[in-house]
Structure formats: C-alpha cells, structure tokens
C-alpha positions in Angstrom: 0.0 0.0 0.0 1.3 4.0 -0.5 2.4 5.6 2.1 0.6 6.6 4.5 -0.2 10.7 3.9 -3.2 11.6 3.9 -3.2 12.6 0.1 -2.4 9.0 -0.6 -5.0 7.5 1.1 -7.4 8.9 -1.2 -9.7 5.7 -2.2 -8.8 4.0 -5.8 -11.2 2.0 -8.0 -8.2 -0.8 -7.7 -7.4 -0.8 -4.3 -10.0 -3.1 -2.7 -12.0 -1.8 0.7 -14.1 -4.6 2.3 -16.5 -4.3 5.0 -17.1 -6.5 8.1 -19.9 -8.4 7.9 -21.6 -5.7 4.9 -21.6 -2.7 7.5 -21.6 0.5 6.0 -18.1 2.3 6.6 -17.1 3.0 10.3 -17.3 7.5 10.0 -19.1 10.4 11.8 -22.0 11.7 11.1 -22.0 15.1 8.8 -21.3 12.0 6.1 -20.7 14.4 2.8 -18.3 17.0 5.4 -14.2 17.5 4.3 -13.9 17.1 8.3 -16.3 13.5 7.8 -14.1 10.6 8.8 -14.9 6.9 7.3 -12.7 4.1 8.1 -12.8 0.9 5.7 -11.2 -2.1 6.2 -8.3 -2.2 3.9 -6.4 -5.7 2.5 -2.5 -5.0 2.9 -0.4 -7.2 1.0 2.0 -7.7 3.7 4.0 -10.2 1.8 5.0 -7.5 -1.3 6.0 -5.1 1.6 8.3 -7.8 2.8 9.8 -8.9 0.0 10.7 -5.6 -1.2 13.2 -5.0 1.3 15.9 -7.6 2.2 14.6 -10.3 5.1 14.6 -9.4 8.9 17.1 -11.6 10.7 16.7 -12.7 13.9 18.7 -15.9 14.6 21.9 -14.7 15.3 21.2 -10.9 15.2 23.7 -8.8 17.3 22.1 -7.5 20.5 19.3 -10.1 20.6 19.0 -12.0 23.7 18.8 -15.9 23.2 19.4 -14.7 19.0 21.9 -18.0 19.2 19.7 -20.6 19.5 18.7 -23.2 16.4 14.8 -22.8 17.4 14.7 -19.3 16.5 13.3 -18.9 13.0 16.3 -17.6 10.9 14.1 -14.6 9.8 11.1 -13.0 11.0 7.6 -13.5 9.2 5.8 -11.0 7.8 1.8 -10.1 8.9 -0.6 -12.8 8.3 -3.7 -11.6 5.8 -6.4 -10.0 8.6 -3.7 -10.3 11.6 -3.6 -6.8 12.2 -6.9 -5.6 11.1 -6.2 -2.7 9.0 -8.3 0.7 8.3 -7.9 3.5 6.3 -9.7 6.8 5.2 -11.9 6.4 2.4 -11.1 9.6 1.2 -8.7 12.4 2.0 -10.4 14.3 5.1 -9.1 17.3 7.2 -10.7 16.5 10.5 -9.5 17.0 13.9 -8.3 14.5 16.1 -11.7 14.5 18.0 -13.4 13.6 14.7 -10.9 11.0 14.2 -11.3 9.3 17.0 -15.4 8.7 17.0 -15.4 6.3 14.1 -11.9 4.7 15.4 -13.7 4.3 18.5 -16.8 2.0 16.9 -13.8 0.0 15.4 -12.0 -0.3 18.6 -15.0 -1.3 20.2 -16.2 -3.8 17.4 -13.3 -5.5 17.1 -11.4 -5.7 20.5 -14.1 -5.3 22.7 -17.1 -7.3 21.3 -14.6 -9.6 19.5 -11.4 -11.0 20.4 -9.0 -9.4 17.7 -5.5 -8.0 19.0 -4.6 -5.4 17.1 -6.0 -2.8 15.0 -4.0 -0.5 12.9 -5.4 3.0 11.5 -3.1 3.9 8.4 -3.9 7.5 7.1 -5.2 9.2 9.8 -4.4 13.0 9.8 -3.1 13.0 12.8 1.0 14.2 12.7 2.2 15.5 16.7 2.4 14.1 19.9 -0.3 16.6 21.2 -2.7 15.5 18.4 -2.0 11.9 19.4 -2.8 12.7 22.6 -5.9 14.3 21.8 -7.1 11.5 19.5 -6.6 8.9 22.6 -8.5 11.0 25.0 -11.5 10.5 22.5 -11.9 7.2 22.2 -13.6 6.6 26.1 -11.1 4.6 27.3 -9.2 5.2 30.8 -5.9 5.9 30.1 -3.0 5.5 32.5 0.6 6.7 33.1 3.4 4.3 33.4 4.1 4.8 37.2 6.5 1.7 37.9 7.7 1.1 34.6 10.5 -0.9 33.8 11.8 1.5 31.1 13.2 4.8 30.3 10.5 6.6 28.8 10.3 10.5 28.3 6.5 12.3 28.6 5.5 13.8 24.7 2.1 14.9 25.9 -1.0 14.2 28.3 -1.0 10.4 28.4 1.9 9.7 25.6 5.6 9.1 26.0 8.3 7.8 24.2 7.9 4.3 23.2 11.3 3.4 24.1 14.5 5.3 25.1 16.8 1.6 24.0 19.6 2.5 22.0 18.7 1.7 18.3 21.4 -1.4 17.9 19.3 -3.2 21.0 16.6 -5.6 19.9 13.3 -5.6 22.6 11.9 -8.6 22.9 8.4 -9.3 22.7 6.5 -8.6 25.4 3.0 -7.9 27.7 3.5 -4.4 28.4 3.8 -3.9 32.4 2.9 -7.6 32.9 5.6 -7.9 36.3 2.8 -5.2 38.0 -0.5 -5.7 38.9 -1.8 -2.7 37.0 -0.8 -3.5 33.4 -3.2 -2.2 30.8 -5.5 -3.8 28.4 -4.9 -1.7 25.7 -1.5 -0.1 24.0 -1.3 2.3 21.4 1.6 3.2 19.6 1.8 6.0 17.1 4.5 6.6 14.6 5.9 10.0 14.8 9.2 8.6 12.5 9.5 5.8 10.8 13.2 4.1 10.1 14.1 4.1 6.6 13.1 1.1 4.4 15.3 -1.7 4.7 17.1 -0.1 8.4 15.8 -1.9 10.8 13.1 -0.9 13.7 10.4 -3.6 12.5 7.3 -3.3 15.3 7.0 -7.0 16.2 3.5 -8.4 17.2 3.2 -11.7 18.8 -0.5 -13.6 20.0 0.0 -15.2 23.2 -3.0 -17.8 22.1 -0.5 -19.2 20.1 2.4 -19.2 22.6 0.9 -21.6 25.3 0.0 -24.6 23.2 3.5 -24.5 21.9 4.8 -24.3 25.2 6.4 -27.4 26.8 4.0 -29.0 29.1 6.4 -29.3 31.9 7.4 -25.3 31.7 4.0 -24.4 31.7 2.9 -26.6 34.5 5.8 -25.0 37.3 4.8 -21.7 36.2 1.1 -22.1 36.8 2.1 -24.0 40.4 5.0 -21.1 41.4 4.4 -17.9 39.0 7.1 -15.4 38.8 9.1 -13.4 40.8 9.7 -9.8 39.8 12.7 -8.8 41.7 13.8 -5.2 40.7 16.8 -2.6 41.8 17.2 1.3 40.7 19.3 3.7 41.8 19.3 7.2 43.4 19.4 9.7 40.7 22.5 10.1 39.1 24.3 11.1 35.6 24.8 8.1 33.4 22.0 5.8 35.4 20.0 3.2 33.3 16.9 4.6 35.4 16.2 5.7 38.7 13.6 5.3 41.6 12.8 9.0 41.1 12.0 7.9 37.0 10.8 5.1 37.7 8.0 6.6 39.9 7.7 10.2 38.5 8.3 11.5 41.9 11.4 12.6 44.1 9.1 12.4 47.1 10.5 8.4 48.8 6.9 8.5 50.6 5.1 8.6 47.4 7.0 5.0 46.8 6.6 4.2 50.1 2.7 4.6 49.4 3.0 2.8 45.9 4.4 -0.4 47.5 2.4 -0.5 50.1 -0.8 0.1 47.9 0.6 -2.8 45.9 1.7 -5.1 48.6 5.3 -5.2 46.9 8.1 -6.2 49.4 10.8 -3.4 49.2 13.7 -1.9 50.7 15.4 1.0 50.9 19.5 0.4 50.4 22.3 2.9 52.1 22.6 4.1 49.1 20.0 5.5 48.3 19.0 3.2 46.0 16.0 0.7 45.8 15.4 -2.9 45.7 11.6 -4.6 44.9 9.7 -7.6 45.0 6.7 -9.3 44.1 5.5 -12.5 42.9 2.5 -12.5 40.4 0.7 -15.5 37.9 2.7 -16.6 34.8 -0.7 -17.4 33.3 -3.7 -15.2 33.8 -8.1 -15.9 33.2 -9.3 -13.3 30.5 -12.7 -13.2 28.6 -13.2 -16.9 29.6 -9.4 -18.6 28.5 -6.1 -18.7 30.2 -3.5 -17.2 28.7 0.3 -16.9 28.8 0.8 -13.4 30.7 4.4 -13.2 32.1 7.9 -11.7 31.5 9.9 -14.4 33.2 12.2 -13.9 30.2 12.6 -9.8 29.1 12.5 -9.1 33.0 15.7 -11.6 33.6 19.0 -10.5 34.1 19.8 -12.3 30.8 17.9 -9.3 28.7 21.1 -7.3 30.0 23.4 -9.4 29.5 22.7 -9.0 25.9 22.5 -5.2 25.9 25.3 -3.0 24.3 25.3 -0.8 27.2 25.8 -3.2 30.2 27.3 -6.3 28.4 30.5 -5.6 29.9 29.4 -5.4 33.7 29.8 -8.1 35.6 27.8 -8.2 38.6 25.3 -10.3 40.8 21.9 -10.7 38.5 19.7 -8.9 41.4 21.8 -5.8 40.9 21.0 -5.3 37.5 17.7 -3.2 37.0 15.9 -6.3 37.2 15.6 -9.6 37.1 13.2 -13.0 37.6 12.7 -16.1 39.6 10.3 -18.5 40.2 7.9 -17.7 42.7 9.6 -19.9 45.4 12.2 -17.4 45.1 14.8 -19.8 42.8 16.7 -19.4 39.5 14.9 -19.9 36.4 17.3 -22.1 34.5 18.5 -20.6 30.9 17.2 -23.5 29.0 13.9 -22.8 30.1 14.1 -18.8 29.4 15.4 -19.9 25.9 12.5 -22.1 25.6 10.2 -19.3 26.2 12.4 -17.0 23.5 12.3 -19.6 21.3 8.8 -20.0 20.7 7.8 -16.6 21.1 10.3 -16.0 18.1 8.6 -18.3 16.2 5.1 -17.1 16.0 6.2 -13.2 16.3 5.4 -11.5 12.5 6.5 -8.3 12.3 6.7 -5.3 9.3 8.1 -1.8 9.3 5.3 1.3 10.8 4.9 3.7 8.2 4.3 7.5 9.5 1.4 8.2 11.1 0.2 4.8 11.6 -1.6 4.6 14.4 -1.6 0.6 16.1 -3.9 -0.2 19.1 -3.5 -3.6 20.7 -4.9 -5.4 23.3 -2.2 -6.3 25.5 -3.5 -9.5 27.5 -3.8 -10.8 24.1 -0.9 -9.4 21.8 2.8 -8.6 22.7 4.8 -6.2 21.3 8.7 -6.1 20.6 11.3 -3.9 18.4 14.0 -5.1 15.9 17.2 -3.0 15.6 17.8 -0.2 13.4 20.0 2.6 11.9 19.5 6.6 11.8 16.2 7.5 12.7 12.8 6.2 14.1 10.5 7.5 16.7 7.1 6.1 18.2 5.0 7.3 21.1 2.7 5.7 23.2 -0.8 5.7 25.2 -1.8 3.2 27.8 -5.5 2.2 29.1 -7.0 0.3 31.6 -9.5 -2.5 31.5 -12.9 -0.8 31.4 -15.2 -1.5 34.7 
C-alpha cells in the first residue's frame, strides 16, 4: 500500500476496501463533510512489503537475547492476511483528532471489545504531533493510565503519551506484555508513529499472539509456572548522571513516601538500600483468566538478568543478576534455568510476524492478548505511546 499521507489515502477504484460483515463504513456523522471521517477495512499485502526490502534476521542478530539458539526462526515472518486488522480513510479528510477518534472508537469497540481481535492499525489518519496523538486517545472513552512503575526509560511527549522506548537503536526488545511484572498493566496499547526508520534499516514493530504461545509451550514449563508464578525482583538507583533509570523515574516522583505509598498500595516487598538506591519484590501468575481462556501473561524472560546481558550498554558489567535493573525467579524465590528462558524465546520468536510502521500509523493492541517487541535499526525512528485500563 502507499504511504501513509493523507493525500495517498485517497480511495482507488483498484485498491479493494471490504467491510465487516456488509456494515456501512465506520465515519461520523455530517457524512458528505471535508472534516467526515470513514474508516474501511483495507487488504494489505504484507508479503509484497516484505519482499521488497531484504529479510529481517533474527537468529543470530547482534544484541538479541537468546538470538543464538537453532529454534529461532532464521528470519522474522511478515503479517498474516487480517492479523492486524487494517483501516484506512476512504477519502482524504481534514478532520481534527476528536473527529478522528469517534469512528476509530466504533472499530475499537467492534473489534477488541465485542470480538477477540489483537490489534487494530489505522493507516492515514491525519493526525501528525504528539499533542494530536494525545488528543485523539483522550476521544476514544477509554481510561488511560501513566506508566508509574515502569521498567523503562520513557520521556512524557504529551497528556498520556511518551516515548515508546528510550533503548539505544542497535538493541533488539523482545516481545512482550506491556507492564505484565505489575498488577496494574493495561488492556490496551497504542503506539503512534511520529518517525519511521528508513526502508530496509531496521526498527520492524514485532506483534506476537500469546494464544499461540501456550499450546507451543512445553508441558512441563507451563505446569511449574502455573504451580510457582514469577518473581519480579527489581533494583534502581538514586538519581544520578549516566544511570540506566532511577527510583525517582521510575515513579515520577522525588518524594521516597510517594514509593513508600505505591508499594504499600501494591503489597510489593521493598527496601530502601544505604545508598540510596531501591530494591523490589513481588510475585504474580505466569498465566492469567481473560474473557473466559487462560492465557500466557508473564515476563519471566525480558524481566531476567539475561535481557542485560545481551544489551550493548551493560554487556560488559559483571555483577550479581539482582543488581542489575531487574531480574526473575520462580515464585519460590529460585533461579529460572536458561534453557527454560530460551525455551520461552524460542517459541515466542517463532510465532512473532513483524513489518516496518509507516508514518502516522496509528496501532492499538490489546495487550492481554498481543505482545509487542522492536528489531534494531540505523538513523532514525521515533514512536509514542498511550496506555489504558481495563474498562469496569
């Protein structure tokens, strides 16, 4: 498909729009307006887009953790046709982000509430900044969070967006439930595209179904998991130049009684070292009840000290795992052995598809349902994000 500007988007008797279930396009209401918004479902041919550029790597790609095992696929696969739901502008509109958002909201609700799709991309929207971003999400009734107790490095953009990822660009992210070592994750993420990476450099958004991750899980792995669950064990300095993170970024706050509050709130074990520094605990389910299923919900791998092994900016460190900015165990409180956290990597690797965000696309997933990761890449590429709760 063109790229995705506005102008471009403009509907084409070739290009071929379908409709669920012979609805009538997803818009507002002044139907004939230049502001009037109508979103078709729109067939991408995912394979073309692929095969244009040269194949992703992953087995043996620098800065991937568990990249050298012989059960990760060599490359990554592209989309699958419907998987993620596409929509697009049927023709070229000048609408405000508000406008956007209230036939975006019918698909959201369609298709990840009523039904139990994982991700949704709008390609064409005009929406360009952070702020409109911003304004877009805050339209589409959803409870949005902030990421209070975060794992990464993350810089605010707007009201309820921030960076998607402050990793340097020659680190891979694995895939992932965002905020799944908390007891507050949310149900849906949305990531917009403020800059894509040039074709054929790298920084391929990776989406991986988790429906498809637990049958292909070893019996064994899955059954100690479900018994023990996972141990989040985390550690974060004071404030200081050249940190990965710290307590005070971490928890948006330099106030320790706001943390204080937050662990007690959470019933998180925690302590406060001589340092300044921080060091917390909990244990939480590796495999979670939603809409009626259990699913695989966990980070025992990403969340190990392994992740940093394998990162360019702390490969050469050599200290004890529960000093790095996290780490997992069981929930008995012992180590997870390698082989089974390359187990996990393995499979997730091999039902992950993945394809390069084009600018201004807009992806919402559900998160209990869909991870997310982030290939490597060269020069430039920016996304933002938005978080929301389950709704009541």
């Amino acid at each position: 498909m063109a790229a995705a500007s506005i102008l471009s988007c403009a509907v084409r008797s070739s290009r071929a729009a379908v409709r669920l279930a012979c609805r009538q396009p997803y818009s507002t209401e002044a139907a004939r307006s230049l502001t009037a918004v109508n979103l078709v479902e729109t067939q991408v041919d995912w394979s073309a887009e692929v095969q244009a550029q040269p194949p992703v790597r992953v087995r043996g790609r620098d800065w991937l953790p568990g990249s050298s095992s012989q059960n990760i696929p060599e490359f990554l696969s592209p989309p699958r046709p419907g998987y993620p739901r596409v929509f697009t502008s049927e023709q070229p509109v000048d609408a405000s982000p508000e406008e956007c958002a209230v036939p975006a909201r019918k698909v959201l609700e369609h298709l990840l509430d009523e039904s139990s799709e994982g991700a949704v991309l709008f390609r064409g929207l005009p929406l360009g900044t952070p702020e409109e971003f911003s304004r877009f999400m805050a339209s589409l009734g959803l409870k949005l969070m902030t990421y209070q107790g975060g794992s990464s490095v993350r810089n605010n953009l707007a009201e309820s967006v921030d960076t998607a990822s402050n990793e340097p660009p020659n680190f891979c992210i694995e895939p992932h439930n965002e905020m799944a070592y908390t007891d507050h994750f949310p149900e849906k993420i949305s990531f917009f595209c403020l800059q894509p990476a040039a074709r054929g450099a790298g920084g391929e958004t990776v989406l991986t179904d988790v429906r498809e991750v637990l049958p292909r899980l070893d019996t064994a792995v899955v059954d100690k998991f479900r018994k023990l669950g996972v141990q989040y064990f985390r550690h974060v300095p004071n404030r200081a130049p050249g940190s990965y993170t710290s307590w005070q970024e971490v928890f948006l706050t330099e106030d320790r009684s706001v943390v204080d509050g937050y662990m007690k709130e959470n019933e998180m074990g925690y302590q406060w070292e001589s340092d300044g520094s921080l060091s917390w605990w909990t244990t939480l389910p590796a495999l979670r009840h939603y809409r009626g299923e259990e699913i695989w919900f966990c980070q025992p791998h990403s969340m190990n000290a392994s992740y940093f092994k394998a990162h360019p900016d702390w490969s050469q460190y050599d200290i004890p795992d529960n000093r790095y900015p996290f780490h997992t165990y069981y929930g008995d409180g012992t180590e997870i052995p390698p082989a089974v956290l390359q187990h996990i990597r393995d499979v997730l690797w091999q039902v992950s598809v993945g394809f390069q965000m084009q600018k201004g696309d807009l992806i919402v997933l559900n998160n209990m349902y869909v991870t997310h990761a982030r290939m490597s890449f060269t020069g430039n590429r920016k996304l933002a994000i938005s978080l929301a709760l389950q709704r009541d």
